[in-house]
Every structure is written in C-alpha cells, then in structure tokens.
N, C-alpha and C positions, 0 to 999 in steps of 0.2 A: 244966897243963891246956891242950889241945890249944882252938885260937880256931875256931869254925865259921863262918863266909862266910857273911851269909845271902842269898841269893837270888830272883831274882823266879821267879815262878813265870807261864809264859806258855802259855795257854789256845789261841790261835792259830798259824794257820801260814802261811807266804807261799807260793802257787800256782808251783808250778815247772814247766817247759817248756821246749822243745828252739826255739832258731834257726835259720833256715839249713835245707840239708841236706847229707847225705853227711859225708864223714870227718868236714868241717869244722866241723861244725854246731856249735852253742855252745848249753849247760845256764844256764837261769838262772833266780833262786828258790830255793825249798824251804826259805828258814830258821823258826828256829822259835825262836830269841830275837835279842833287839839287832843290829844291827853290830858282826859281831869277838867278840861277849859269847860264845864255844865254851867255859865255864866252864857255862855255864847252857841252855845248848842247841844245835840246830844251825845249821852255815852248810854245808850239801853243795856249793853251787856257789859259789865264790870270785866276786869282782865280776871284772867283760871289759870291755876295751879297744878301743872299735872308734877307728882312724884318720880322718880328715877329710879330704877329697878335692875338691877344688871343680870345677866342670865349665865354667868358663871360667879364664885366668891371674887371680892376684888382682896386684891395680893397687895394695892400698892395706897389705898386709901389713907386719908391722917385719921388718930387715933378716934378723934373727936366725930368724924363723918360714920364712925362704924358703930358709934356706943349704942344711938335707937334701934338699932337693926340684928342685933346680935340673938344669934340662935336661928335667923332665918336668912342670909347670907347665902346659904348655899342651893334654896330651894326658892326659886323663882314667883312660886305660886303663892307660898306663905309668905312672900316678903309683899307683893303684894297687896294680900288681906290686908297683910299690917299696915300699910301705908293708907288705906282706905277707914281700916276699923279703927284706930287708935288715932291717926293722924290727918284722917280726914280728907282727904286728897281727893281733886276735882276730876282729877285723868292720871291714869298710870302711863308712864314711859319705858318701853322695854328696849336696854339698849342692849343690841348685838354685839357686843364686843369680842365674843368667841370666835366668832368666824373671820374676825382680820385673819386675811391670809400672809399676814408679818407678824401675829402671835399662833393661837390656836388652831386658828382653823378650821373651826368647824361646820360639817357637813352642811349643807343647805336644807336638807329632809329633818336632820336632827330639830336643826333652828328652829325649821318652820312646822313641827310638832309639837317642840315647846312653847312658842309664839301660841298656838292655837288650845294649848293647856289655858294660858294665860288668860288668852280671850277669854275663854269659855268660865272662867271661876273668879271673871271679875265683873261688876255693872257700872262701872264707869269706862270711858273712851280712853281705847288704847293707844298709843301709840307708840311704834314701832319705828326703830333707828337704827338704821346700818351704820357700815365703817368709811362711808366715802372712797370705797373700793370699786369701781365698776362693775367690774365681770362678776365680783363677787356679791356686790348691793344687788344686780341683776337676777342672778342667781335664785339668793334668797328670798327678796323682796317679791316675784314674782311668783315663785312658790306659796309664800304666806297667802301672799292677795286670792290665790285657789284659793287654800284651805281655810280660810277664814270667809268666803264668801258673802258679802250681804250684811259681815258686822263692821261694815263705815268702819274701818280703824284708819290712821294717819301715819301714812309711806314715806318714809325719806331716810336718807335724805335724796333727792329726786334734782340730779345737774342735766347740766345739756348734754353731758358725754351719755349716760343712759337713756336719759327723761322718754326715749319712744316706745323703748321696751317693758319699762316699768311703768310707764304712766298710761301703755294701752292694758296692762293687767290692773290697773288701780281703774281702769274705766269699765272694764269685762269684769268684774267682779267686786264693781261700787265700793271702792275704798277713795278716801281725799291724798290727794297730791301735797307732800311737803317740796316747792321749789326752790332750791337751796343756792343761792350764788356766795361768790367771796366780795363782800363788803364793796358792791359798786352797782349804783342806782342804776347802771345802763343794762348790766348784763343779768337786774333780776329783771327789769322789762322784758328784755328781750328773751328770755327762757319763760315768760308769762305770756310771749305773746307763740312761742313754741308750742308750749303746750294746750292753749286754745286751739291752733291749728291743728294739734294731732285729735283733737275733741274734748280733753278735759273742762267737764260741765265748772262754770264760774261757782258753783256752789259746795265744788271739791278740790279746793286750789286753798293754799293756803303757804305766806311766804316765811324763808329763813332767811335773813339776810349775811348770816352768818355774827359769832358772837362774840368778845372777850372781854373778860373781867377787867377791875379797877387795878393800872397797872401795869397794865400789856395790852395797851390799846382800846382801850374803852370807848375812847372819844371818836374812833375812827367808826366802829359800832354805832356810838350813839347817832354820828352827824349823818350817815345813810338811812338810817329806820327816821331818821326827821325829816329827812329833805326825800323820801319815799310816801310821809304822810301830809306832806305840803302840798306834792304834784296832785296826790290822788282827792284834796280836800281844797284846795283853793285855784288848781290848773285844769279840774278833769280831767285828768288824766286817769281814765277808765280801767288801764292797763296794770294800774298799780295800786287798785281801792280793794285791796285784801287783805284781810285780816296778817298779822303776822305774827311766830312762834320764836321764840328764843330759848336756845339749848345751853344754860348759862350755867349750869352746875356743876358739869365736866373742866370746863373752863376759870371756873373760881380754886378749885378745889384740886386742881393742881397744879395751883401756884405754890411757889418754895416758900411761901411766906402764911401758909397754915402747917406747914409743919414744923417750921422753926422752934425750939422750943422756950421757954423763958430759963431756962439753965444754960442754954447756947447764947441766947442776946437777952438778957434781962430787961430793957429800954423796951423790947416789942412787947414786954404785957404774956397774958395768958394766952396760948396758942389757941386754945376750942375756942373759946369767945372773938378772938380775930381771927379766924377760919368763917364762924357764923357771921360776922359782920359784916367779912370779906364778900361771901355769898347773896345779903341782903341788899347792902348798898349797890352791887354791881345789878342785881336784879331790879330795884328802884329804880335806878338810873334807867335802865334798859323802858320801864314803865313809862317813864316819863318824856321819852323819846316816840313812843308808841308800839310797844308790844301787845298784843293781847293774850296771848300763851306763855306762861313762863315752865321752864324744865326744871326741875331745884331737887336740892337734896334735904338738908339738913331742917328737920322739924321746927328746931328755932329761929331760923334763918325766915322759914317759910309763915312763921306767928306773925314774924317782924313785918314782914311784905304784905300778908294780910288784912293786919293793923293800919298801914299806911294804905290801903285801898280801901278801907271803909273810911278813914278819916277822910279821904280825897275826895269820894262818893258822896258823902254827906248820909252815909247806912249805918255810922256808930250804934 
C-alpha cells in the first residue's frame, strides 16, 4: 500500500512583480506555498542575488571580503561592472554609507549624483540603501527618486519615522518602496498597511524585516520572516503577501569572527573560508525562512547560495 504525503493546503499567495527594467529586469514573488516546499505548491520566481557595492572605499573590511574587488574599491561605477560582468549578479546594491551623518557625511546632491552614475552604467535593478538616519535617509533618498526618475530602483531603507516623505517620492517618481521594520511581525504590518494608505501601489512595496547573521541573532530573524510567510500563505493575511529582501552581508561580515585570524585562535580554521561560510549559511538560512532578495557580498559565498537554489528548485 502505496504511503500518501499529507499536505498543507495553502489558501494564499505572495504578490509577484517585475524589478528593474529592460532585458534585465528581475521577477519576484508569486509563491503560493513555503520555501523550496514545490511538492505542495508554487515557487515561479527563484530567490535573486543582488551584489553590494559601497560608494566610498571600505576602510574596515576583512581581508578576504576585499580580494574580488581590488583595483575598483574606490570607484563605484566599475565595482559595479565587476560585480555584473565577472560575477554575475542579479541587482546591484548601492549602499550609502558616506552620508551617515556619524561618519562622512556626505552631501545629499553628491549621493544622489553618484547614485544616478550608477543607475545609468548598469542594466540590472538597482538598489539603493541608506543609513537608517531619517532626516538624512530623507534627504537623500528623495533627491535620488528625482533624479533617477522612471528607473524602478528599490528605496530603503523606508520606517515609519520617514516612510511619508520618501515613500510619496518613490510614488512621484515610480521607484519600489523598501519597508523596513526591526524584527516584529506587528510593526511590519502595520507600516504595510501605512504605506498603502499614503498610496504606495502593492506592486512597489517590498519588505525588510530586518537581518542578522549566524550568531547574533539569526533565529530571531529567521522566526519573523516565517511566521510573516505563514500569515500571508495559510491566514490571508493580504497585509503581508510581499515579497521580502534581506540586507545580510553587512551583518555577516562584521562579525569579529571573519576577522579572527588562525595565528590568533588556531581551533577556528582559516579566516576567508569562515568569513565565506559565515556569509552562506546565514544567507541559506535566511532562504529558507522566506527571503526572496538576498544583499551578499563575497563571490564564493554567493556560488554557494546559488548552488543551493538550484538544487532546491529542481534547475541543476
């Protein structure tokens, strides 16, 4: 007698939508059970990889995060290319780190000049990440959304303290909404259900539920992005059937435990390879909880997480 699987049976479905534009543009959404679960329903769009781009050199990187990148470090535009033409990358990330107004500082015209370099000399979906500064995410973010007009790039990070300011310039000049809460199912609903009311269209909304690596809290990460794809997949709960993004690269990579080196604690192995693996597995993990956007840095980090998405897919 033949054994029957039994199955959930899931009532909702995740809001699916296009990135980007042109050839490049990137699908994401439309599942209609778990992570990976294509036994019990669908995953049409595979999760995407956008690379990490900084728009000043980083000063404070482990040694191992800087080796792919060297010689374009300091030039936003060619790092880039690189990331696209050697490395293959589904969406660039361009992270503002210069204009924390508790480091650099810089200008919001400058940013958003260079932001709009970036756009223009790449063809894949941009996205664009402030410092979780307000006045200053404000600032800049709504500057870019001008001058970048009409190329769909992805805003955030976008809280309730801004979200009116910047999320009516991501609507005046058709860019997607990144809605960023800290790690609690209530308060991303309810800044989803904010930014419907100020009008952002459901087809430019897309969530962060906030991130961390394996280590410093992973579990608290993972158990929100699950119990956020439960509500929207087995409660309809409409409020929360959006695709969501994970910024995990920043967060893997600097932890004191890629830079340690094996002359300091010999017992932890070689630091690059536990840096990349640091990276992989918390990326993984974050997969399997329900991301559809991962933020990553390291090239072999990113082979890793790819490899485990086609296996999972059934696309080897």
């Amino acid at each position: 007698m033949a054994i029957e699987i039994a199955k959930t049976l899931y009532n909702g479905k995740i809001k699916a939508f296009t990135l980007g534009k042109g050839n490049k543009a990137v699908a994401v959404g439309g599942e209609t059970c778990y992570p990976f679960y294509i036994f019990e329903g669908q995953m049409p769009n595979a999760p995407r990889i956008a690379m990490e781009v900084w728009d000043y050199p980083p000063e404070d990187w482990a040694e191992e995060a800087l080796k792919p990148f060297v010689g374009v470090t300091g030039d936003p535009v060619a790092w880039a290319k690189k990331c696209i033409s050697d490395y293959g990358a589904d969406m660039i990330c361009l992270q503002l780190i210069s204009t924390d107004p508790n480091g650099l500082n810089r200008d919001a015209e400058e940013a958003a000049q260079l932001a709009k370099k970036v756009a223009d000399a790449v063809d894949v979906p941009l996205i664009v990440w402030g410092t979780a500064n307000h006045d200053k995410d404000t600032e800049v973010l709504r500057r870019i959304a001008e001058l970048c007009q009409g190329k769909n790039l992805l805003l955030g990070p976008v809280e309730e303290g801004d979200h009116k300011r910047i999320g009516a310039a991501a609507i005046g000049f058709q860019h997607v909404v990144i809605a960023s809460t800290p790690i609690d199912i209530n308060l991303a609903k309810q800044l989803n259900i904010l930014l419907g009311n100020l009008g952002v269209s459901e087809q430019n909304l897309i969530m962060d539920t906030t991130v961390s690596g394996i280590g410093y809290g992973l579990e608290y990460a993972y158990s929100v992005i699950e119990r956020v794809r439960m509500a929207a997949l087995t409660q309809q709960d409409d409020k929360l059937q959006f695709p969501i993004i994970s910024n995990i690269s920043k967060e893997t990579w600097k932890a004191k435990e890629t830079r340690i080196t094996a002359a300091e604690d010999p017992t932890m192995g070689d630091a690059g390879k536990r840096g990349i693996l640091l990276e992989a597995m918390s990326a993984q993990c974050l997969l399997l909880a329900g991301a559809d956007v991962l933020i990553m840095r390291h090239p072999e980090a990113i082979k890793l997480v790819r490899q485990m998405i086609a296996e999972l897919t059934g696309t080897v």
